[in-house]
C-alpha positions, 0 to 999 in steps of 0.5 A: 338950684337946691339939693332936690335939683342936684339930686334930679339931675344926678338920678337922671344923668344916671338913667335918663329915662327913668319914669317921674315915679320912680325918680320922685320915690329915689329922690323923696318927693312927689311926682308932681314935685318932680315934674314941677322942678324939671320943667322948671330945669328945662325953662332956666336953661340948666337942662338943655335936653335929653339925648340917646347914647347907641352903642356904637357911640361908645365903640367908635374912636379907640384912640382917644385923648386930650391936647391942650392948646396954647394960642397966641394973641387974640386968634382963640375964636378962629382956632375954635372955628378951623377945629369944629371942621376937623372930623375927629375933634369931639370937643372943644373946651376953653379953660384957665391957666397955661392952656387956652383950649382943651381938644378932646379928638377921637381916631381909628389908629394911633396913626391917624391920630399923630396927623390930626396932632400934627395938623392942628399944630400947624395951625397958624396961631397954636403957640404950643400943645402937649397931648394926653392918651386917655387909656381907660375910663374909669366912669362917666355920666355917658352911658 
């Protein structure tokens, strides 16, 4: 990838539908330039897809946070595994240092999320957690 790829995929994150005419006039290339790139994001597997963000995406779970996982032993994979079936685990990230996995949970209440909290801490397995509120976001590539 090159500064011309970084420039198409930032034009894109900001508005994926925009025409490969006006993203060629953004970025200071053709348009077949731009299309010749993009198929060739596509084909590398670095762009994976284009999807559609509803407005109520983005008003569903007003509680939101973020709690990092400690896991004993080797049992990542199946911590990963009981928590892809939990309903308000948005995502699951694997990550370095003190914390093993990073749970990003969405809920109606803070109610409901103090028991999705105390359910995954009773998983076997999860050594320790700690727990961040997200309280407003700032930006996002997610429109």
């Amino acid at each position: 990838m090159d500064i011309y790829d970084r420039k198409i995929i930032s034009e894109l994150r900001r508005d994926s539908r925009i025409s490969l005419s006006d993203l060629a006039n953004v970025i200071g290339v053709s348009r077949v330039t731009v299309r010749t790139r993009l198929e060739r994001l596509k084909e590398q597997g670095i762009i994976l897809g284009f999807t559609v963000i509803l407005k109520e995406d983005t008003q569903r779970s007003p509680v939101r946070g973020h709690m990092m996982l400690s896991i004993e032993g080797s049992g990542a994979d199946r911590i990963k595994r009981q928590l892809s079936g939990v309903p308000s685990v948005q995502a699951i990230h694997a990550t370095n240092g003190k914390w093993d996995l990073i749970v990003e949970l969405g809920t109606e209440t803070l109610e409901d999320l103090d028991e999705v909290l105390a359910r995954i801490r009773r998983m076997t397995g999860v050594m320790s957690s700690e727990t961040n509120l997200l309280l407003a976001t700032k930006m996002s590539t997610n429109r």
